[in-house]
N, C-alpha and C positions, 0 to 999 in steps of 0.2 A: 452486452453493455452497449446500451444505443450512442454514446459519445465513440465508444472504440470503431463503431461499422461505421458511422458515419467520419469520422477523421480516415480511414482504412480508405473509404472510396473517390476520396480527395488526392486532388495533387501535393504537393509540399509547401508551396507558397501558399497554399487553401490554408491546409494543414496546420500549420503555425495559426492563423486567423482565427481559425475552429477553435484550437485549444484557445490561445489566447482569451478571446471572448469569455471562454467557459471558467476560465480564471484556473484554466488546468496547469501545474508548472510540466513544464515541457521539456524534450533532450533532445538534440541534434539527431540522434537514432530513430525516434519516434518520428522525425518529421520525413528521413531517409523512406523508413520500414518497419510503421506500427505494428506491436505485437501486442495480443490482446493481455498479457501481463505487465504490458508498461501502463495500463489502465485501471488493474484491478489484480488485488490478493488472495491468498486461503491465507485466513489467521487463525489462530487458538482462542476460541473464545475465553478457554481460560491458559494462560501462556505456560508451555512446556516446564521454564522457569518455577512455575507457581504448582508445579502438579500435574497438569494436563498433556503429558509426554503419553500416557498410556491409554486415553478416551479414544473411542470411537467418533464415526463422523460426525456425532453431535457436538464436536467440541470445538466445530470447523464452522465461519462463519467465511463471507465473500466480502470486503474492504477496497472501494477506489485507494489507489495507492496514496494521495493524499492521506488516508483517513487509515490506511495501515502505517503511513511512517509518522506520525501522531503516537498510534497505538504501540508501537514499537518505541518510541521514544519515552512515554509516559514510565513503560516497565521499564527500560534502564534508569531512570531515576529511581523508580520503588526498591528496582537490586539494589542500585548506590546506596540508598538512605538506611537497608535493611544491613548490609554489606557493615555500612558504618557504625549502627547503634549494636551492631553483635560483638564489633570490635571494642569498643569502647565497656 
């Protein structure tokens, strides 16, 4: 991930600048001792949740962490709502 090496070979005050800029949201850690999963995820292309507990590597896609807590967010609403109408 080109944002992770390049924030990686920066200092901390850089660091913050870098992200910033990139409109990356950022953590105290990350600006200390970026790691290259504070950058980027393995998510289930189809969520564990829904089925996909027993796929193969094809069920693995790579997600900026922005865009896996998105993803992750979306499916607890779909549990919520599924959750809800099974109850009712």
């Amino acid at each position: 991930h080109a944002l992770y090496s390049r924030v990686k070979a920066l200092e901390p005050p850089e660091r913050m600048q870098v992200l910033m800029s990139a409109s990356f949201p950022w953590t105290r850690r990350m600006l200390r001792a970026p790691a290259a999963g504070d950058f980027w995820q393995a998510d289930h292309t189809l969520p564990v949740a829904e089925g996909g507990g027993c796929c193969g590597i094809a069920n693995f896609r790579t997600l900026c962490t922005p865009c896996h807590r998105r993803e992750t967010d979306a499916l607890r609403k779909r549990l919520a709502v599924r959750k809800r109408d099974e109850a009712a």
